[in-house]
Every structure is written in structure tokens, then in C-alpha cells.
C-alpha positions in Angstrom: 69.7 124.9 87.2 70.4 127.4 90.3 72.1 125.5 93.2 69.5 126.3 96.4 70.0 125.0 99.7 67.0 125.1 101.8 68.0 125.4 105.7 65.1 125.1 108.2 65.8 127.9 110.7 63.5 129.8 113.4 61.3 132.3 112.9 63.8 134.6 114.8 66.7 134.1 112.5 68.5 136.9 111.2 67.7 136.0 107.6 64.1 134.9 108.0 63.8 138.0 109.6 65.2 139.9 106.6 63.2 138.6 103.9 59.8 138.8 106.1 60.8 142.4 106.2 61.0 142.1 102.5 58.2 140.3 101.6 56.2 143.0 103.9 57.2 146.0 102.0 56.1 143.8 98.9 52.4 143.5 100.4 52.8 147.5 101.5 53.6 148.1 97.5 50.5 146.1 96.2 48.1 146.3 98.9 48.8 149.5 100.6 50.1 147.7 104.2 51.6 144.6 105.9 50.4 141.5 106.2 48.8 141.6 110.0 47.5 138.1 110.3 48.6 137.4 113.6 51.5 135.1 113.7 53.7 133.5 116.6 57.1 132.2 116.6 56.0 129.4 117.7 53.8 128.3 114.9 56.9 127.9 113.0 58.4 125.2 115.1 58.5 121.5 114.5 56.1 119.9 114.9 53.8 122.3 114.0 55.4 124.0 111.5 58.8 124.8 110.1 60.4 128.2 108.5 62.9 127.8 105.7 65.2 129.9 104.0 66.6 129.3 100.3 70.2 130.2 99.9 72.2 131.1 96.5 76.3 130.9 97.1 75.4 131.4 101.1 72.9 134.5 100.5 69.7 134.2 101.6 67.6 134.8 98.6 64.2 133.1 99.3 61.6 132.2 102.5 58.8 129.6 103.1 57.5 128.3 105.9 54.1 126.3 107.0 52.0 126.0 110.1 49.4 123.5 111.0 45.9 124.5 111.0 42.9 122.4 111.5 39.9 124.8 110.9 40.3 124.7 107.1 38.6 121.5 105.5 39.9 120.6 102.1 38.1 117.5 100.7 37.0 116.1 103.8 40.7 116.5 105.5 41.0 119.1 108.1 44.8 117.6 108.9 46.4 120.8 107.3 49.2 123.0 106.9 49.0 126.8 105.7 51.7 128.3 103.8 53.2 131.5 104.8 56.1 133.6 103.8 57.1 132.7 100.3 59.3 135.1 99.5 61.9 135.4 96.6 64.1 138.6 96.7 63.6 140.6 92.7 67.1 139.1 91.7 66.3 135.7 91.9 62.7 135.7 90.7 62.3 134.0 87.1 64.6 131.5 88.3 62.5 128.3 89.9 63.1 129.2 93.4 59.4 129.2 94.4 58.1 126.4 92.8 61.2 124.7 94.4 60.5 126.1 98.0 56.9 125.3 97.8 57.8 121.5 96.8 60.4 121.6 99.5 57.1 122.9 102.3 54.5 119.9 100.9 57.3 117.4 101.4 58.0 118.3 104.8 54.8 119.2 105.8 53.6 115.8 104.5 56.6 113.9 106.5 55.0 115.5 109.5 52.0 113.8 109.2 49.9 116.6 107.4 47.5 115.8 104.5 46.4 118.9 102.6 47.9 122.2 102.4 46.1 125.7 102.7 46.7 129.3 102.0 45.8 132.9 101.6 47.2 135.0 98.9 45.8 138.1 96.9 44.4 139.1 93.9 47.4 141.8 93.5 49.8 138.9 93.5 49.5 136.7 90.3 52.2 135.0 90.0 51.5 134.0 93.2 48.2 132.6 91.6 49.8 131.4 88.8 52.6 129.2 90.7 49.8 127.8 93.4 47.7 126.8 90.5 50.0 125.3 88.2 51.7 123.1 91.3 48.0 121.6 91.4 46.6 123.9 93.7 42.6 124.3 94.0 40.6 127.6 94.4 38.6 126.9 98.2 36.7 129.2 99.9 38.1 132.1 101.7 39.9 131.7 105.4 41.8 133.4 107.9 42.6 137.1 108.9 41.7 138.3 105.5 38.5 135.9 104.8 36.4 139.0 104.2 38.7 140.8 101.9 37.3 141.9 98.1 41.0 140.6 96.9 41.3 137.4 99.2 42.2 134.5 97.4 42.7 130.8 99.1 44.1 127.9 97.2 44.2 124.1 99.1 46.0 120.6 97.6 45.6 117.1 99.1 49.2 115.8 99.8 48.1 112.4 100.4 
């Protein structure tokens, strides 16, 4: 198994801002444009969120992060956390870094108190789908910047 090492970091670090830069061009590829759901640096510090970046032999090869949110209800819990960011770079796709990142984000975000998780992905990403729903993830209905989107697809798991 790959050797990751996941390092919290702001949302300002050089790396974090690298792969966000990445991940964007990514959306611009399958959805014609970035990602514009409003975001702040702050959302991404504890304790109401945290950013992470995966290393590989000290490269920075993957990106996670959560934010709290308590407008999406997910079995009665409105005590939530949204994914954002998950990003892994082509070269280390197919290799378990995602499923590991996103294990990494419920277990901090539940150490912080939060009970369900939430997020927004696309139909043009599925193995995006494919990862949320095999980690236990549930179809809810749509939220956020992109609520009204034909291709918006939201996904929620208790953590509790």
C-alpha cells in the first residue's frame, strides 16, 4: 500500500493552493468552468473546518478538506460537515488515495463534534459517485451553489 501522509494545512498554503488550481481545471474539462461556490479561508479553519493535503515521498499528490454547515438536514441531524476539494493529481489516481482522504475528513470531522457529512458533486464525475456511494454515502436532495443544476448530485452519511 502507498505510504500517504495527510498534513492539515490552511487554505492559503502553497500546495492546497496548487491542487485547488488543479482540481478547477478538472471541473473546467467536464463542466465547462470552475467551481464558484463561494468559499472563504476561513471555513477551512479549526474548528469549523480543516483542509488537508495527501503527500507521496513529500509531493503533494492529493486534497480534502470539510466545513461545517448546518442548513443541510440528514436524518434528523443538521450538526454537519460538507466535503470540499477532493482532489487526486492523474498519477496517483487508481491508487486508494481518496477513499483514504475521505476516511481521514469523517474522522476528523467527527472528533470535532460533527455528526453527518454533506456534499455536492456532479453527474460528469463518477467516480466521484462511485467512491461516495461505496464509503456508505446516501443520495439526499440537492443543496448549495449548484442546488438547481440538471447535473447536481448531493450524497450525506451519519458519522455517529
Amino acid at each position: 500500500m502507498t505510504e500517504l501522509r495527510l498534513e492539515r494545512v490552511g487554505y492559503g498554503h502553497p500546495d492546497a493552493l496548487r491542487l485547488i488550481a488543479e482540481v478547477q481545471q478538472e471541473y473546467v474539462a467536464r463542466y465547462g468552468g470552475t467551481d464558484d461556490t463561494p468559499l472563504d479561508a476561513a471555513m477551512f479553519e479549526p474548528p469549523t473546518g480543516s483542509f488537508f493535503v495527501g503527500y507521496v515521498n513529500d509531493v503533494a499528490v492529493a486534497s480534502g478538506a470539510w466545513r461545517r454547515r448546518t442548513d443541510v438536514e440528514h436524518h434528523g441531524v443538521t450538526d454537519t460537515a460538507e466535503v470540499k476539494r477532493m482532489y487526486v493529481v492523474p498519477a496517483w489516481q487508481r491508487h486508494g488515495l481518496a477513499r483514504r482522504m475521505l476516511a481521514h475528513l469523517e474522522t476528523t470531522a467527527r472528533e470535532a463534534g460533527v455528526a453527518a457529512m454533506v456534499l455536492e458533486t456532479g453527474a460528469a464525475q463518477p467516480e466521484a459517485i462511485a467512491l461516495y456511494t461505496s464509503s456508505g454515502y446516501e443520495r439526499i436532495p440537492s443543496f448549495g451553489y449548484y442546488r438547481d443544476s440538471p447535473t447536481n448530485r448531493c450524497f450525506a452519511k451519519l458519522l455517529v
